[in-house]
C-alpha positions as CSV (number, residue, x, y, z in Angstrom):
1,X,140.5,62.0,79.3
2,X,141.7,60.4,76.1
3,X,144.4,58.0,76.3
4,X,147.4,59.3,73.7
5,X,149.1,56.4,72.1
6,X,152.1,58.3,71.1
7,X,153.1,61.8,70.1
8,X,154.3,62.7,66.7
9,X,154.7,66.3,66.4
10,X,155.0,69.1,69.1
11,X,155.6,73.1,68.4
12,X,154.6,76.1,70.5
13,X,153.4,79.3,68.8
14,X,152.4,82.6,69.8
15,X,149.3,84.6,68.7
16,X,146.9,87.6,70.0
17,X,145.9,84.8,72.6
18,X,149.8,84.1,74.1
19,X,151.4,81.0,73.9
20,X,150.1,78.0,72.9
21,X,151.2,74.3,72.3
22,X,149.8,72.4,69.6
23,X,150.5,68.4,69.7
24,X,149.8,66.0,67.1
25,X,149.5,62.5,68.8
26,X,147.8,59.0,67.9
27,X,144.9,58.8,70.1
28,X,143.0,55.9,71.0
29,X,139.5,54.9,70.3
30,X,138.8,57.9,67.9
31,X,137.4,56.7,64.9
32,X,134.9,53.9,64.4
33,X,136.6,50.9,62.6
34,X,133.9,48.9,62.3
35,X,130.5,49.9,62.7
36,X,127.7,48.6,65.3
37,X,125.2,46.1,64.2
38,X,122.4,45.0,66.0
39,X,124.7,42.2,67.6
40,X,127.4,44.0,68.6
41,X,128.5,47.4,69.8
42,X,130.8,49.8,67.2
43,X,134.4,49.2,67.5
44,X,136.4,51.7,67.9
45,X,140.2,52.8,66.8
46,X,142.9,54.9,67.1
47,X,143.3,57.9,64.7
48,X,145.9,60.7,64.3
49,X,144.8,64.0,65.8
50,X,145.4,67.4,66.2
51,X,145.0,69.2,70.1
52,X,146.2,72.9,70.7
53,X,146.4,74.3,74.6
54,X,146.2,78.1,75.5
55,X,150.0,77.7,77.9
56,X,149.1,80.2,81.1
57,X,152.4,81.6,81.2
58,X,155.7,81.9,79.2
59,X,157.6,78.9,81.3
60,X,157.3,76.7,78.4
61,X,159.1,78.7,76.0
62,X,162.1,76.7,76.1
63,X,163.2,72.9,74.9
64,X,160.5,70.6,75.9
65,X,161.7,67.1,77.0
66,X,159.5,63.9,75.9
67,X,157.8,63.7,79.7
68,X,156.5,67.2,79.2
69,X,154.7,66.8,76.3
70,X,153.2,64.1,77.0
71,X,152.0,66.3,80.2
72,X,150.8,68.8,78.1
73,X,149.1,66.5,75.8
74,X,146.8,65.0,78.8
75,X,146.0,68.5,79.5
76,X,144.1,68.8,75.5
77,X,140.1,68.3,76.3
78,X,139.7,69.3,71.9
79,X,141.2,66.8,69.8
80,X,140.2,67.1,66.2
81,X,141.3,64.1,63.6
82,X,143.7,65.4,61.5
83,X,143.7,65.8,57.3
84,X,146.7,64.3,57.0
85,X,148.0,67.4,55.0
């Protein structure tokens, strides 16, 4: 489980799959910030990313309080850095 620093952007869509959420959150320890050297492990930081969840049913298609997304957000296993686009 990754530990998600804060949340910045939250929308649900809808495809051919059903409903989905996708969450863009600051998660920690994602990116290296300074590399290993034969002293000392990599260290690691947190990066912006990007984690979309297949929703099992149509209960989330309503306003979605702060607690919830963060719920939803623990539930992402896929987190992919983001562009910055």
């Amino acid at each position: 489980m990754h530990e998600i620093l804060s949340i910045e952007d939250f929308y649900l869509g809808c495809d051919q799959r059903g409903w989905f959420a996708t969450i863009e959150a600051y998660i920690a320890d994602m990116v290296v910030v300074h590399p290993a050297t034969m002293i000392d492990p990599a260290e690691m930081g947190p990066a912006l990313c990007i984690g979309t969840l297949i929703l099992d049913d149509d209960a989330w298609v309503r306003p979605i309080e702060a607690h919830e997304q963060l719920q939803l957000a623990s539930e992402v296993d896929n987190w992919i850095i983001s562009t910055g686009h």
